[in-house]
FIDRENSE-988395 format. One line per field, with one value per residue (C-alpha): residue number from 0; residue in one letter; x, y, z. Coordinates in Angstrom, 1 decimal, always signed. Layout:
num = NUM, ... .
residu = A, ... .
c1 = X, ... .
c2 = Y, ... .
c3 = Z, ... .
//
This chain:
num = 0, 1, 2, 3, 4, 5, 6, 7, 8, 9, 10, 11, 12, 13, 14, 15, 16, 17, 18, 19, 20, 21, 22, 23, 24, 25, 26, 27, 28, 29, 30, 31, 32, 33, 34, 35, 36, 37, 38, 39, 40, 41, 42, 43, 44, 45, 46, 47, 48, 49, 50, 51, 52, 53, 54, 55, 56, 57, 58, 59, 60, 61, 62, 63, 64, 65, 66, 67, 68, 69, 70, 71, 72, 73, 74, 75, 76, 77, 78, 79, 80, 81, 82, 83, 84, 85, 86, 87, 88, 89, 90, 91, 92, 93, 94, 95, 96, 97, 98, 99, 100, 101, 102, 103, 104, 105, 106, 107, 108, 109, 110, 111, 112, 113, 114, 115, 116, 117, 118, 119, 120, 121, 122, 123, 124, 125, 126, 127, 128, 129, 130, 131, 132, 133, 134, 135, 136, 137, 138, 139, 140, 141, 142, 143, 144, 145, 146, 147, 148, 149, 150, 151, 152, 153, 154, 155, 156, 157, 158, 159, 160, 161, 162, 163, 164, 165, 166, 167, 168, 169, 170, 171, 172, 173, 174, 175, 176, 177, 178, 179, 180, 181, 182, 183, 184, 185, 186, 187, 188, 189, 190, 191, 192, 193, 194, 195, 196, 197, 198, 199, 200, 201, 202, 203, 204, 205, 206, 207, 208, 209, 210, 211, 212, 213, 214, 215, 216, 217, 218, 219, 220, 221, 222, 223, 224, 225, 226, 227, 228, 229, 230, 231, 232, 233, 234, 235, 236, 237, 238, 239, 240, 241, 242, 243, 244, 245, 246, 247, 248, 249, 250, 251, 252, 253, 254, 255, 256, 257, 258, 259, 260, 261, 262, 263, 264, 265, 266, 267 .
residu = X, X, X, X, X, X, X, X, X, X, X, X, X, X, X, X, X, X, X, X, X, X, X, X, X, X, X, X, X, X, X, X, X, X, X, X, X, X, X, X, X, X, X, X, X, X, X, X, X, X, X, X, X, X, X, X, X, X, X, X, X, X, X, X, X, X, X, X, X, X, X, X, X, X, X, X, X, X, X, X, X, X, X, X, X, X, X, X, X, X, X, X, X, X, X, X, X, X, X, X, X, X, X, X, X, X, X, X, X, X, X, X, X, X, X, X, X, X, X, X, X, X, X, X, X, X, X, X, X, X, X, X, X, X, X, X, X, X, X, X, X, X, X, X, X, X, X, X, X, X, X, X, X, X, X, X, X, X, X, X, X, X, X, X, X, X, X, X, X, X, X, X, X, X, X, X, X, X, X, X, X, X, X, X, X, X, X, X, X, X, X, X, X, X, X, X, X, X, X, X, X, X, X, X, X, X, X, X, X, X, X, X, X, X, X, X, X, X, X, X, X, X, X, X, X, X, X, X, X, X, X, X, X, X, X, X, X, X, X, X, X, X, X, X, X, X, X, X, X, X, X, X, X, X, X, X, X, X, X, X, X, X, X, X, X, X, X, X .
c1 = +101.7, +101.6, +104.6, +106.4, +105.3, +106.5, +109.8, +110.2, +109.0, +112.0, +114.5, +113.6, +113.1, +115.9, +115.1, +114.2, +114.3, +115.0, +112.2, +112.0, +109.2, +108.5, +107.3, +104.0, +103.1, +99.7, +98.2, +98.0, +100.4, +98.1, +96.9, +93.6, +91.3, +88.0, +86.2, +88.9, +88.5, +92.2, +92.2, +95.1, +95.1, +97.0, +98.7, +95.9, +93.2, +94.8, +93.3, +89.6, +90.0, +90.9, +87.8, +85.4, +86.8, +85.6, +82.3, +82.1, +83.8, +81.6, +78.3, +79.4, +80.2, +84.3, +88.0, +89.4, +92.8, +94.2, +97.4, +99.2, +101.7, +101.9, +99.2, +101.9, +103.8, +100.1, +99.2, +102.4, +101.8, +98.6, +100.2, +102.9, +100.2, +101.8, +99.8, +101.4, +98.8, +97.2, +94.6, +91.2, +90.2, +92.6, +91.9, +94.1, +94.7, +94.6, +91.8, +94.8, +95.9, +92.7, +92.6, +96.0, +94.4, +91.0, +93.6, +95.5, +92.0, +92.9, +89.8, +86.1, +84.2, +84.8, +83.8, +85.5, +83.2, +83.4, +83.1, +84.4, +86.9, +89.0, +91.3, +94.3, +95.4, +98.6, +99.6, +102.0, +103.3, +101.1, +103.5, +101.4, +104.9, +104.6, +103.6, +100.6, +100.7, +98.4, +98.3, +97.9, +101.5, +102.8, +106.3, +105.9, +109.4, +109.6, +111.5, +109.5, +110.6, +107.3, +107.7, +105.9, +104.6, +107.4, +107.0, +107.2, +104.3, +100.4, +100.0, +103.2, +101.8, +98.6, +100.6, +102.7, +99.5, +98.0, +101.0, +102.3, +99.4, +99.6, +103.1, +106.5, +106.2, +108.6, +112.2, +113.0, +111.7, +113.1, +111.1, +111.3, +110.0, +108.2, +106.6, +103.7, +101.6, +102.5, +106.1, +105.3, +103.4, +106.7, +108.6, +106.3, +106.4, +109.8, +110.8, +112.0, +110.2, +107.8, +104.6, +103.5, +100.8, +98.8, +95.2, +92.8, +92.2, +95.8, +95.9, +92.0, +92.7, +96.3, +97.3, +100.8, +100.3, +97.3, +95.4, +95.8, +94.5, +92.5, +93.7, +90.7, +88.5, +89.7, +89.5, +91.5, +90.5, +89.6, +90.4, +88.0, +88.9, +87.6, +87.9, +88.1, +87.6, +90.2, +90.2, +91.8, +90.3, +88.2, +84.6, +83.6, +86.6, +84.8, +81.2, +83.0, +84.7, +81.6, +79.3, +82.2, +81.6, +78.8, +78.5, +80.9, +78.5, +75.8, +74.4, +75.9, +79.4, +79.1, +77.9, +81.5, +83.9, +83.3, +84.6, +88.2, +87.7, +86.4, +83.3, +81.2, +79.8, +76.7, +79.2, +80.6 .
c2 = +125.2, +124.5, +126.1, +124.3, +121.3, +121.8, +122.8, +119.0, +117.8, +119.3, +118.3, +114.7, +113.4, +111.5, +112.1, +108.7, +110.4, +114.0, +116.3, +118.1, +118.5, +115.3, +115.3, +114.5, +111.9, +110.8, +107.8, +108.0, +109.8, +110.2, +113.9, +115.4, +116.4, +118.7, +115.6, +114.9, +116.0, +116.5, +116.0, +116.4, +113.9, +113.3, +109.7, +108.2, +108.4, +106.5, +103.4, +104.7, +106.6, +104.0, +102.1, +105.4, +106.7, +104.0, +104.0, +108.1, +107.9, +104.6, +107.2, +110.3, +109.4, +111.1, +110.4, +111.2, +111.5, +111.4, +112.9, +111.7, +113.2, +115.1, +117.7, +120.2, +119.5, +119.4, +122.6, +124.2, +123.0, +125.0, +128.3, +128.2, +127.8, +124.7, +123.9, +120.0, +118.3, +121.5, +120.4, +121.1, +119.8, +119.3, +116.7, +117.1, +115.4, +118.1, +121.3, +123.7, +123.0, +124.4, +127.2, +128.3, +128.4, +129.9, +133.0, +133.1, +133.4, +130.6, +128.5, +129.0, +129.0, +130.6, +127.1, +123.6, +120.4, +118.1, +114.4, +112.5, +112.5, +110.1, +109.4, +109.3, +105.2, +103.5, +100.7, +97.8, +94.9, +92.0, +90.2, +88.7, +88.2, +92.0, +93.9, +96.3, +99.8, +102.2, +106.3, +106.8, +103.8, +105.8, +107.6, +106.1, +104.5, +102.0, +103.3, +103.7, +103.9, +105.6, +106.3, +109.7, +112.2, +114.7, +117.6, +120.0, +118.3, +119.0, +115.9, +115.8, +118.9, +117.0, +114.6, +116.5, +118.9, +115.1, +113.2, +116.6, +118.4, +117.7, +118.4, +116.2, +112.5, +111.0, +111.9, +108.1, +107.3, +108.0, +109.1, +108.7, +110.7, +110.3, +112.7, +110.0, +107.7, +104.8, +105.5, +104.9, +101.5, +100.6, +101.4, +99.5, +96.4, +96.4, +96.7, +100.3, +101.3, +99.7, +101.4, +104.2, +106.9, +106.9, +107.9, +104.7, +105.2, +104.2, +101.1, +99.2, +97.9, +96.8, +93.3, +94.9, +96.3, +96.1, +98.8, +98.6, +102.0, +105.0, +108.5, +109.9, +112.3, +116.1, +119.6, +118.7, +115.0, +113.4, +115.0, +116.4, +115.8, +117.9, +119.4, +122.8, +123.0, +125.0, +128.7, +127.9, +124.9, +125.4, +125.6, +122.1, +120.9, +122.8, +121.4, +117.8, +118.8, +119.8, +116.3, +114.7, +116.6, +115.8, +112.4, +111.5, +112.9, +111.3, +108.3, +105.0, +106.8, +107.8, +103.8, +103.1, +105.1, +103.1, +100.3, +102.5, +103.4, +107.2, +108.1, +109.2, +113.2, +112.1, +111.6, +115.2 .
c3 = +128.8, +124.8, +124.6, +127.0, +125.9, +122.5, +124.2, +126.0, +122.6, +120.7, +123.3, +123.7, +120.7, +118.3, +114.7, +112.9, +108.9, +107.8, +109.0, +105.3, +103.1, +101.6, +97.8, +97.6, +94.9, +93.0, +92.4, +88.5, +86.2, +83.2, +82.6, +84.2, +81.7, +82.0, +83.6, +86.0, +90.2, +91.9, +95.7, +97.7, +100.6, +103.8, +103.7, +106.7, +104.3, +101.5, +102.8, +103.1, +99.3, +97.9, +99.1, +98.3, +95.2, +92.7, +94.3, +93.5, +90.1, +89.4, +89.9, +89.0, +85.7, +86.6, +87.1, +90.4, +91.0, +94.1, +95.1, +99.0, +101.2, +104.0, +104.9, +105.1, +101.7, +100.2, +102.1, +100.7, +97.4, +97.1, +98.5, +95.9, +93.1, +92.0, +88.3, +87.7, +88.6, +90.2, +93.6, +93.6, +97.0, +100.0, +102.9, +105.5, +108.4, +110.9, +110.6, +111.0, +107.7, +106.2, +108.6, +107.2, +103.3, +104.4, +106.0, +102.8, +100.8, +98.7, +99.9, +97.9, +101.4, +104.6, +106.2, +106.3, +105.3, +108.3, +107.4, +110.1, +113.1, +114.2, +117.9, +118.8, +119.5, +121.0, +119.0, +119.4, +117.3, +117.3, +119.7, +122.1, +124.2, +125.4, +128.1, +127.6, +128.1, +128.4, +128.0, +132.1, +132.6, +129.5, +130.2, +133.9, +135.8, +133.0, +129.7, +126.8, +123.1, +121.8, +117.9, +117.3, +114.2, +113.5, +115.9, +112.6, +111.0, +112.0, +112.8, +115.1, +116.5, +117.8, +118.5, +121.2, +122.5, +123.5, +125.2, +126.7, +128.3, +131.4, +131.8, +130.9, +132.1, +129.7, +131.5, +131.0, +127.2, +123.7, +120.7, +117.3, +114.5, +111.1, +108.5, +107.9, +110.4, +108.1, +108.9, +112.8, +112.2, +110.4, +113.3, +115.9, +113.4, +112.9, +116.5, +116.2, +118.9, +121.8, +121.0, +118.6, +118.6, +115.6, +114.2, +114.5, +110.7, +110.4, +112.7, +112.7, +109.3, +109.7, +110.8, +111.3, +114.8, +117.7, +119.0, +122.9, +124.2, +122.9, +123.8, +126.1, +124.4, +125.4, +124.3, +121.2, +120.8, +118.6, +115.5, +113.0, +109.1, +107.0, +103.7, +101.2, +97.7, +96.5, +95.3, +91.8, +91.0, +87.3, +86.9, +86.4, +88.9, +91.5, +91.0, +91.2, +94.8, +95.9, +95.0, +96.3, +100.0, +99.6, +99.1, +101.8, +103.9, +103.2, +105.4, +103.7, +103.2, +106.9, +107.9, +105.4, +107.1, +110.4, +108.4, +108.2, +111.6, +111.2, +113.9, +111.4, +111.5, +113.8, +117.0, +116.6 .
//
């Protein structure tokens, strides 16, 4: 069935941007010195570190610099041992991501750090003029332009396991793609398409678009976030990654990422 599914995927879908890997890009261009932690981030939680990373830095004592893009360009990025602005923790958006580094043995711990987990949402513009959809009237009679993650991206991936699982329903809708989530709100806002599928992170703190239905919990959903401190990060790098798993899973950071709309590690 997976396979299938990723075979309608593929066939339906009209390509929005170029499907290639996207360069990843950081937040600060000054150098990272001994006192310095580098985390690789997928582009959903830009919102949420930019909210917890002064807080950690403020009682830590250290400079965090983070570094967005795609989990797969970031996953990459690692594997070819890239030393500019080398990563020494990677949060992804998708646990397969992780899974692919811990194979490759470039991972310190056999085990991921679970910190949150987030579903999958249908949004729309903030129109109140349309009609609302929901996942069950979703690829029905009535043509749909759904704007979707890239089907060669993880998050893509998730994407097509969720709509597709129960078989193709969408013989009368268009997609459209995008390497980011951000990319999708755009195209809901701009009237690109008539609904997107995002991550709630990416939508509950967005006047952009409206959430108007939650994909329902299932073997897959929702998605776990986690994260791995990375095999050649330095000695003092290392210790860093690891207070800073450990302080996003601790209670008040937990109570914090329902503000960025994360379920916190006590729902999993």
């Amino acid at each position: 069935m997976r396979q299938s599914a990723l075979s309608i995927v593929a066939g339906v879908i009209i390509a929005c941007s170029a499907a290639g890997t996207e360069p990843a890009y950081s937040e600060t261009a000054k150098p990272a010195s001994a006192d310095t932690l580098t985390i690789g981030a997928a582009h959903t939680l830009k919102g949420t570190l930019q909210g917890l990373v002064p807080i950690f830095e403020q009682e830590y004592g250290v400079r965090v610099n983070v570094i967005y893009g795609a989990s797969h360009t970031l996953r990459r990025q690692i594997e070819h041992g890239n030393t500019v602005n080398a990563i020494d923790l990677f949060l992804p958006d998708v646990l397969e991501e992780l899974e692919q580094l811990q194979k490759k043995g470039l991972t310190l711990t056999e085990h991921v750090h679970l910190y949150a987990q987030s579903p999958l949402v249908l949004v729309m513009a903030s129109s109140p003029n349309a009609s609302i959809p929901s996942w069950v009237s979703l690829g029905g009679n009535r043509p749909v332009r759904i704007g979707v993650g890239d089907p060669r991206t993880s998050f893509g991936r998730i994407t097509a396991r969720a709509l597709f699982k129960n078989g193709s329903r969408f013989a009368k809708s268009s997609f459209r793609h995008a390497i980011h989530t951000d990319d999708i709100v755009n195209l809901v806002d701009s009237g690109a398409v008539d609904v997107g599928v995002v991550y709630r992170a990416d939508a509950i703190r967005n006047g952009q678009v409206r959430i108007v239905d939650e994909q329902p919990t299932g073997d897959e959903l929702p998605v776990r976030f986690a994260g791995s401190v990375i095999r050649t990060c330095g000695p003092h790098a290392c210790a860093i990654a690891n207070q800073f798993m450990a302080f996003l899973q601790t209670p008040r950071i937990q109570m914090l990422l329902l503000k960025y709309g994360f379920e916190p590690l006590s729902s999993m």
